[in-house]
C-alpha positions, 0 to 999 in steps of 0.5 A, spaced: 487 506 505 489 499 507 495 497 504 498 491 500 500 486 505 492 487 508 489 487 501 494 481 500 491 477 505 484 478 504 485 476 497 488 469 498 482 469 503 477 470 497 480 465 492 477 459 494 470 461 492 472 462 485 468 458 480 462 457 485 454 461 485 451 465 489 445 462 492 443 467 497 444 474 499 444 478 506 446 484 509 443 492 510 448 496 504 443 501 501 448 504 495 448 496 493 442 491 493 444 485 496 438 481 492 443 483 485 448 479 486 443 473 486 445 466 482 451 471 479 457 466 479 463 468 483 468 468 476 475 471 479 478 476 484 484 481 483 488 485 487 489 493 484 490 499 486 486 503 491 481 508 488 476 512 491 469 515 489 466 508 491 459 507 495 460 506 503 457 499 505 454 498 511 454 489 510 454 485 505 454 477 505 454 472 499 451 465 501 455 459 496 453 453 493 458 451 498 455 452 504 461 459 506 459 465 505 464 472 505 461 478 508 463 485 506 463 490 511 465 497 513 469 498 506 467 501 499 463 497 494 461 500 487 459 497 480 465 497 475 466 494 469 472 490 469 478 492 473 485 493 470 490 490 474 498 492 472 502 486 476 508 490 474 507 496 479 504 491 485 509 490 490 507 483 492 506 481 485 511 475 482 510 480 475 512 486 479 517 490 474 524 492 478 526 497 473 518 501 471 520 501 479 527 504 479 525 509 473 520 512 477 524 512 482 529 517 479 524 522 478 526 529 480 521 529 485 522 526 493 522 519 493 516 520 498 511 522 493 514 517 488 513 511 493 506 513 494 503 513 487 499 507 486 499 507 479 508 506 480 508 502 487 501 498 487 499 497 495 504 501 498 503 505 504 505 509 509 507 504 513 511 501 508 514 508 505 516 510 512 520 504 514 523 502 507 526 509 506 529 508 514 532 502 512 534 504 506 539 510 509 534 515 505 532 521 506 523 522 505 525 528 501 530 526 497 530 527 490 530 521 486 535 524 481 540 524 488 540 517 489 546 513 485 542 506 482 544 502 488 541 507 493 535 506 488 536 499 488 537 498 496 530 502 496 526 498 492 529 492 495 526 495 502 520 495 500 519 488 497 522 485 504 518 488 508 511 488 504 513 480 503 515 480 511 508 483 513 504 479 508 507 472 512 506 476 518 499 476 517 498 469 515 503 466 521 500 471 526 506 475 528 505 482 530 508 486 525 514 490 527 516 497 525 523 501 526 521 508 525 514 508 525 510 513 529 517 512 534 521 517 538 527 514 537 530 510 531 534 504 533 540 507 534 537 511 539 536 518 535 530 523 535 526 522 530 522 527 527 515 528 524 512 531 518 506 532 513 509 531 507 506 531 500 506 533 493 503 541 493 497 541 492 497 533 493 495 529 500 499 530 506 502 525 509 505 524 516 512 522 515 517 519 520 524 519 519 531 519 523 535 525 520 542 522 522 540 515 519 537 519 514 541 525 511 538 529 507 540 530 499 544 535 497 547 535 504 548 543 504 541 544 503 537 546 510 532 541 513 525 543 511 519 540 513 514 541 507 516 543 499 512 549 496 
């Protein structure tokens, strides 16, 4: 999925057309008629969590009264009534809530699950998890009810540092630069090891991590490269 950073830009791309009609339509998706969105007008554009279920789209284009256009392609579009977006949980939202976070966070379950529930953390992905929990210290399968407050405070601080950063990036043109993802050694020069790590049953996802910046919690307990 793309994540939020991405989304995020995309978003501010779209936002001038708001307030403007639709005058012509084009393209070759055939879940949905271009010909539909005809004279419809423009009204808001929002960014929620990720969902899936929607109908693949070859391309759509949306011609304005203004003379631009937006094109859609190699994404998923779909008929939905209007979203419900939560500002509270998107990490790159001035409304985005600390302490709903923080809550979450300290759940008896690992903080790498936690991290990537949308409904909790709004627009974070792998990317984003992989590199806030190694410049955090933490550990992917350490359980949020382990952590003090401050190591849950410092996480959350990682997360919406290095979303904020990438979101810059992005607009200014610079490549975005990760310390732990898909690497082989962490900056202070250590093995990194790599694993899938998801809630049983749930959606495995590869995971980075460096087991000397990042001790496991409790520290006795051996190193296991999945929870059952």
């Amino acid at each position: 999925m793309p994540e939020g950073p991405s989304v995020r830009k995309f978003h501010h791309l779209t936002s001038p057309f708001v307030g403007q009609q639709v005058v012509k339509t084009g393209g070759s998706s055939k879940k949905l008629n271009p010909a539909s969105f005809q004279s419809l007008w423009f009204q808001d554009t929002q960014v929620s969590p990720s969902s899936s279920g929607g109908h693949a789209s070859h391309r759509l284009v949306l011609h304005f009264s203004s003379g631009r256009f937006l094109a859609f392609y190699n994404c998923q579009m779909s008929w939905s009534s209007s979203p419900v977006v939560q500002p509270t949980s998107d990490i790159l939202s001035e409304k985005f809530h600390r302490g709903q976070a923080l809550e979450a966070l300290g759940q008896e379950q690992p903080v790498c699950y936690t991290l990537l529930d949308q409904r909790c953390f709004s627009g974070l992905g792998n990317i984003i998890k992989n590199e806030a929990l190694y410049r955090a210290g933490i550990h992917p399968l350490s359980l949020g009810s382990l952590l003090s407050p401050r190591q849950l405070e410092v996480l959350v601080d990682h997360v919406v540092e290095f979303s904020t950063d990438w979101l810059q990036g992005k607009f200014q043109g610079r490549q975005n630069h990760t310390q732990i993802y898909q690497k082989e050694q962490c900056p202070a020069g250590h093995q990194v090891r790599k694993e899938a790590f998801g809630p049983p049953g749930g959606f495995q996802r590869l995971t980075w991590w460096c087991p000397q910046c990042q001790p496991r919690l409790p520290p006795d307990e051996p190193e296991q490269a999945q929870l059952s």
